[in-house]
C-alpha positions as CSV (number, residue, x, y, z in Angstrom):
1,X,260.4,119.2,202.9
2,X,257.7,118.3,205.0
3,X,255.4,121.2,205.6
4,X,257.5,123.4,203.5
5,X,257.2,124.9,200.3
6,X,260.0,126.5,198.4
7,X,259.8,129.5,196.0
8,X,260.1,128.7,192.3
9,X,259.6,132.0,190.9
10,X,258.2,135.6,191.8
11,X,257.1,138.6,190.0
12,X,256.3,141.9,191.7
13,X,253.0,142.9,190.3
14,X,252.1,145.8,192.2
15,X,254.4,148.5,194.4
16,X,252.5,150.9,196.3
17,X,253.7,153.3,199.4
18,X,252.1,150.8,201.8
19,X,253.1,147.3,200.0
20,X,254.0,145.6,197.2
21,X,252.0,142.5,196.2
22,X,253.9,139.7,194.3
23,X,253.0,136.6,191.9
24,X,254.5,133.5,193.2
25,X,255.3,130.2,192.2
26,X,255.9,127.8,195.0
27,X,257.0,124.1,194.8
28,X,255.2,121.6,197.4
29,X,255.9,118.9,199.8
30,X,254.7,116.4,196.7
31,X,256.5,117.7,193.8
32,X,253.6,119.9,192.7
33,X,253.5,123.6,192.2
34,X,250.5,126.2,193.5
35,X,250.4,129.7,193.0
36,X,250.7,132.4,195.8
37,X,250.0,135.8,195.6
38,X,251.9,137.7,198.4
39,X,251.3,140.8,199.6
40,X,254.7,142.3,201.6
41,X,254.3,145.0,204.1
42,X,256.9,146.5,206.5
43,X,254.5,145.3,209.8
44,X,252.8,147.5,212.2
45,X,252.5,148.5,215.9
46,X,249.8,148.4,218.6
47,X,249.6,150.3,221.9
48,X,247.4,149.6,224.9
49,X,247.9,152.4,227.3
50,X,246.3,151.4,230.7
51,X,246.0,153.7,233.6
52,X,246.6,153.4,237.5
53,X,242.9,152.6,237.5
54,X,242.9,149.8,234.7
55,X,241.2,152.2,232.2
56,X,242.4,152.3,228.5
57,X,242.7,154.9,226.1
58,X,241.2,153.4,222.4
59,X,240.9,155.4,219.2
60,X,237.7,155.7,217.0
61,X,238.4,156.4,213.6
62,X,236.7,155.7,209.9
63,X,238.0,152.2,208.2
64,X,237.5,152.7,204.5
65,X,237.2,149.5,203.3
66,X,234.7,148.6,205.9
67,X,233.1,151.7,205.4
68,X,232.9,151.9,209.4
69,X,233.9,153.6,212.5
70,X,236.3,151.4,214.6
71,X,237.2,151.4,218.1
72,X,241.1,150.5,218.2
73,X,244.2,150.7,220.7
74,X,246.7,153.3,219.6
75,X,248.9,151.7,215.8
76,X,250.6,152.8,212.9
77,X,253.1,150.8,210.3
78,X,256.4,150.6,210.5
79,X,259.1,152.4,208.3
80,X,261.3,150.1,206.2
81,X,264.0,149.0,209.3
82,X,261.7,151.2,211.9
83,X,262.6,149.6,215.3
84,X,259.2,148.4,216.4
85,X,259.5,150.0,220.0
86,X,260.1,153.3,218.7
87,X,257.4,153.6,216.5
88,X,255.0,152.6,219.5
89,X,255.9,155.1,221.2
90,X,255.5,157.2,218.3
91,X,252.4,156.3,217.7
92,X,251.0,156.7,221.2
93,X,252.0,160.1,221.7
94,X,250.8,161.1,218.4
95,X,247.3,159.7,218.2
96,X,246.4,160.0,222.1
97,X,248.9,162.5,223.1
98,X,250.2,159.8,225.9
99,X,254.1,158.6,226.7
100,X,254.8,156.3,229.2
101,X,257.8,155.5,232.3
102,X,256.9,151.4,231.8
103,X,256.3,149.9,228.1
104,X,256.2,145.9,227.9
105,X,256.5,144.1,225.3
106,X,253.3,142.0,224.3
107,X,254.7,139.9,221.8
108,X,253.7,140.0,217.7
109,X,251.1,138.8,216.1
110,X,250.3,137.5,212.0
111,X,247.6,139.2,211.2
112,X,247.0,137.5,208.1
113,X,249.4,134.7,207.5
114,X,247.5,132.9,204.5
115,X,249.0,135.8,202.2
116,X,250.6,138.3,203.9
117,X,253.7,139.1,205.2
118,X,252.7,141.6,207.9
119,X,254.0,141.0,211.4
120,X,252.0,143.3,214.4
121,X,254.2,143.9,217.4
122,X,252.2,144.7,220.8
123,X,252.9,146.7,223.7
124,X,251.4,147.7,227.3
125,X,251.9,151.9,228.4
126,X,251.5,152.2,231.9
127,X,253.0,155.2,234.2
128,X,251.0,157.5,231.8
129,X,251.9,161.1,231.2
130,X,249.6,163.3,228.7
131,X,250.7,166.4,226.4
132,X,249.5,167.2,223.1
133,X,247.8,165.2,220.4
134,X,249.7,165.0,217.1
135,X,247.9,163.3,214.3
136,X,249.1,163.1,211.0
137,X,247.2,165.4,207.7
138,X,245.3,162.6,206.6
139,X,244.7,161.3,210.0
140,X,241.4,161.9,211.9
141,X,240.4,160.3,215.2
142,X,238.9,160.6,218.3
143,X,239.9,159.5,222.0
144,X,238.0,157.0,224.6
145,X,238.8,156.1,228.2
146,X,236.9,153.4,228.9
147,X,237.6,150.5,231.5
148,X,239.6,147.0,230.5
149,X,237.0,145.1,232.2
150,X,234.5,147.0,229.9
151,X,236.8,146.5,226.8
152,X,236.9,142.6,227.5
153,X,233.1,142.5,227.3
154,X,233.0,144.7,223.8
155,X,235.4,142.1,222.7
156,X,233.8,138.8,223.3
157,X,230.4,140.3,222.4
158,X,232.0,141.7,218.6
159,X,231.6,144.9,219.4
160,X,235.1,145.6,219.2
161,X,236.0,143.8,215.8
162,X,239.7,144.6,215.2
163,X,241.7,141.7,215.6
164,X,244.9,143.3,217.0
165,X,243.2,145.5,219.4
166,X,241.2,142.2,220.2
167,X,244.4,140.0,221.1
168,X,246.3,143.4,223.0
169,X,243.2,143.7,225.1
170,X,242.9,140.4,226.3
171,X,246.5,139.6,226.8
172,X,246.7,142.5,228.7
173,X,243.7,142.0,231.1
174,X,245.1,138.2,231.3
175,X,248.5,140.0,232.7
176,X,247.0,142.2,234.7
177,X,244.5,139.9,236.2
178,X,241.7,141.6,234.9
């Protein structure tokens, strides 16, 4: 059981439309127990569209609980059993009006491992087509094109402080030799 703890008992304490947060009781390695709150969430997507010319579309949008404007790459959460692809895809064409003819996958990410149970899965657009924005009621945003050599900078300065659009920027200036 070395580096392993198993569940002894869990209550759901909160259910909300975005998560539900639970009150665990987990058995360690050395016979003792620790409590573990857990908050579940159905994981989330990222999107870094990248032109012919290695520019990338990011989104600014208000962050309530930072109480800030963010620059981020195009995201949304998945629906419970959402393929992650799709709702990339998705996402990009409704919060920057962009689909794509080439979509790798980046890999996934924890964002917060310590207590939740939130996977982020990352792609690269390229082959970039625009139509129309289509943002959800409660969503409000605008659009940036700025170039990936720029957007490494704003990230190791902490200008950019979103750690998902962080990791998808540089991986994907690592890939593309940027």
């Amino acid at each position: 059981m070395h580096l392993q703890e198993k569940t002894v008992s869990s209550q759901k304490v909160y259910e909300g439309p975005i998560f539900t947060i639970t009150h665990d009781k987990a058995e360690l390695e050395n016979g003792s127990e620790a409590v573990r709150d857990v908050l579940h969430h159905n994981g989330g997507v990222c999107v870094i569209p990248v032109t012919d010319d290695n520019e990338i579309y990011l989104v600014k949008q208000f962050r309530y609980p930072f109480s800030t404007v963010t620059r981020e790459v195009p995201a949304g959460k998945l629906e419970k059993g959402e393929d992650h692809a799709v709702c990339g895809r998705r996402e990009l064409l409704e919060e920057t009006g962009c689909t794509c003819s080439e979509y790798i996958y980046l890999g996934e990410m924890y964002p917060t491992p310590a207590y939740n149970t939130e996977i982020t899965y990352m792609y690269l657009a390229r082959g970039l087509s625009f139509s129309k924005q289509s943002l959800d009621d409660d969503e409000f945003l605008d659009v940036e094109k700025i170039p990936l050599a720029e957007a490494v900078k704003l990230v190791m300065d902490g200008s950019i402080k979103d750690g998902k659009t962080q990791i998808v920027i540089l991986k994907a200036a690592r890939m593309l030799g940027i």
